[in-house]
C-alpha positions in Angstrom: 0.0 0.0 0.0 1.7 3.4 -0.8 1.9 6.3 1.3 -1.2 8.2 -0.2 -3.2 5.4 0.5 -2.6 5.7 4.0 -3.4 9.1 4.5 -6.2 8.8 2.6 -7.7 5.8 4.7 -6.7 7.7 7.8 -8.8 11.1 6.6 -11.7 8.7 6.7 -11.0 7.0 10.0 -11.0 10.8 11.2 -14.3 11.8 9.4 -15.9 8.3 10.5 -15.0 9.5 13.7 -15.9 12.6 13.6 -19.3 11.9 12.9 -19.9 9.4 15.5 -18.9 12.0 17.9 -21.1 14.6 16.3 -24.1 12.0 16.4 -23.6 11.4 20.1 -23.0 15.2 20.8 -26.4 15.8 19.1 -27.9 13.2 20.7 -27.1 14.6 24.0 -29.6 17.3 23.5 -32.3 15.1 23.2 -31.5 12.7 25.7 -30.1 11.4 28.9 -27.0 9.7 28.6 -28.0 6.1 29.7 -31.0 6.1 27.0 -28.0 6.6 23.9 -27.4 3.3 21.8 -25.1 2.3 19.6 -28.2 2.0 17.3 -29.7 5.6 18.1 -25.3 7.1 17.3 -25.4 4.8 14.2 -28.8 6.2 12.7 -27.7 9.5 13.6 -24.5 9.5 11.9 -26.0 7.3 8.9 -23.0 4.9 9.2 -23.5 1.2 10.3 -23.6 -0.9 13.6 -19.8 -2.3 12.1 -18.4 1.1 11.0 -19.2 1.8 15.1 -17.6 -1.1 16.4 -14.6 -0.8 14.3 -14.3 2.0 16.2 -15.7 1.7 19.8 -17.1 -1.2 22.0 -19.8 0.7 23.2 -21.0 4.0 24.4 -19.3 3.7 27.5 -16.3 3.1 25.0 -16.8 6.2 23.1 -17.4 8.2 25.9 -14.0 7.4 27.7 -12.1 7.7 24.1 -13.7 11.6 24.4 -12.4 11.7 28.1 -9.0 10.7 27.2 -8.6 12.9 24.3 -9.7 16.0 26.8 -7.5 15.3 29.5 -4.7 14.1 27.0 -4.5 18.2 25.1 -5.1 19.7 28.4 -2.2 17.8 29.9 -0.5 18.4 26.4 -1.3 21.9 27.0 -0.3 22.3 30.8 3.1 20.9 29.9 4.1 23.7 27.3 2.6 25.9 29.5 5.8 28.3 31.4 3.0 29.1 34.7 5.0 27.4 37.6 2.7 28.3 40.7 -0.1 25.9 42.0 -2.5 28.4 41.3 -2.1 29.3 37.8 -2.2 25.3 36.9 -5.4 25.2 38.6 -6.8 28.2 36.7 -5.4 27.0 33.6 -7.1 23.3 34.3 -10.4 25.2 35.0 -10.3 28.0 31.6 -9.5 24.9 29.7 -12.0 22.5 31.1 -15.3 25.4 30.3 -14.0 26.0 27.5 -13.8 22.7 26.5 -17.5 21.8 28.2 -19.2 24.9 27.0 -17.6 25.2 23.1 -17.7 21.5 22.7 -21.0 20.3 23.9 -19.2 18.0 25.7 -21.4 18.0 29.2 -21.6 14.5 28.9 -18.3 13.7 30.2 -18.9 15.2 33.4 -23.1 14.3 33.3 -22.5 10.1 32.4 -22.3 7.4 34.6 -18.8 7.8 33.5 -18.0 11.0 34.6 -16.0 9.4 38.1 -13.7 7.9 35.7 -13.1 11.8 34.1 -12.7 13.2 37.4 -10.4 10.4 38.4 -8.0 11.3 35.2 -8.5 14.9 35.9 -7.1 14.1 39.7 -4.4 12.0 38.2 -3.3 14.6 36.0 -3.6 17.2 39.3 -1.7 14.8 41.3 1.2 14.8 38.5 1.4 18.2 38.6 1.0 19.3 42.3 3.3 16.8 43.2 6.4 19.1 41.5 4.6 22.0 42.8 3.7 21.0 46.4 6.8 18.6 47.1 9.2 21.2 48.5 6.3 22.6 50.9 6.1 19.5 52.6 8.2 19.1 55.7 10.3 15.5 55.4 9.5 15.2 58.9 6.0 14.6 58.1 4.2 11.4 60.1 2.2 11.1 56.6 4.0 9.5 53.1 4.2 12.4 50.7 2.3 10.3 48.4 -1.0 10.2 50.1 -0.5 13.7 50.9 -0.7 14.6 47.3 -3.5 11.8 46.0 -6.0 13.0 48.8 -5.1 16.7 47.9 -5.3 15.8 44.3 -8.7 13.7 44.9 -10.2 16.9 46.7 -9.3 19.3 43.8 -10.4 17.2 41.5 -14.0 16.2 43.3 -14.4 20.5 43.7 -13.6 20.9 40.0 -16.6 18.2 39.0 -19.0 19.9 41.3 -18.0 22.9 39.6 -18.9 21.7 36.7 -21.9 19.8 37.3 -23.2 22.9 39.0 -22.9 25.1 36.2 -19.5 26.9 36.5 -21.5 29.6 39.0 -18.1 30.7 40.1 -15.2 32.1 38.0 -11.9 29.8 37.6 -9.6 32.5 39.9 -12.1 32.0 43.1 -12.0 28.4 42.4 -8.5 28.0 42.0 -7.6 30.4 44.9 -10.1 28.2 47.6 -8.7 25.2 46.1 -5.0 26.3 46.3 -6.0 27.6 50.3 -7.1 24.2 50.6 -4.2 22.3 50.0 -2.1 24.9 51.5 -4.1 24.1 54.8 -3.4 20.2 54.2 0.5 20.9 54.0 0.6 23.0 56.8 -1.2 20.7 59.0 1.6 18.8 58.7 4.2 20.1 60.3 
């Protein structure tokens, strides 16, 4: 197969794609996420029940593909990033995420039965990050392992960061990130 031929076939694997996503995205709008098919996505995007599965397993599939792909360019984009305070990730992480929510239609992630799975990679991604951030503020004399230090501040962050989304994004990304920042400032500090 030449080297055209691949592109090519890959352009369509993007545009198959593409349209699956839209379908689901549209579908959405008219309906709770636990009463989307494969069937209802398949219709929508006038493809068939194979094309999906070549593809996906399942909704459940697709929908953790689209969490991936969201927390993979944020983290893509956090790494180029030159901010170097705790704070500034976290408003980053929030700008990015109601952006993404908002623009994108993509509400589902956070509203599915799937959406403790998103917040988990979103705290996976915090821990990562908070870890370099946070590791010099904690005293080595600490009775507590740094690591569990950082997953439950990391856990909390990332379970205010859902609510914050689930409820709307009612407060803007600087409050947000400064009570999360006072939050896990408070956690180190007990500590010594």
């Amino acid at each position: 197969m030449s080297e055209k031929n691949i592109k090519k076939e890959d352009g369509r694997v993007r545009y198959t794609k593409m349209r699956i996503r839209s379908a689901f995205y549209e579908l959405l709008h008219e309906k709770s996420y636990d009463k989307i098919t494969v069937t209802a996505i398949c219709e929508k995007a006038e493809i068939n029940r194979a094309t999906f599965y070549k593809h996906y397993l399942d909704v459940a599939d697709l929908v953790d593909k689209l969490q991936e792909e969201t927390i993979n360019d944020l983290a893509e984009k956090l790494n180029s990033a030159t901010d170097t305070t705790a704070k500034d990730f976290i408003v980053d992480v929030l700008k990015y995420l109601k952006l993404h929510m908002e623009d994108n239609n993509n509400a589902g992630l956070f509203a599915s039965s799937t959406a403790s799975t998103f917040t988990a990679k979103i705290s996976r991604l915090i821990y990562l990050r908070f870890s370099t951030l946070l590791m010099p503020r904690i005293p080595d004399n600490a009775d507590m392992d740094k690591s569990m230090v950082f997953a439950y501040i990391a856990g909390g962050c990332a379970g205010i960061i859902d609510y914050w989304a689930k409820s709307g994004y009612k407060e803007n990304e600087e409050a947000i990130a400064a009570q999360l920042t006072t939050l896990a400032s408070s956690t180190i500090n007990s500590l010594k």
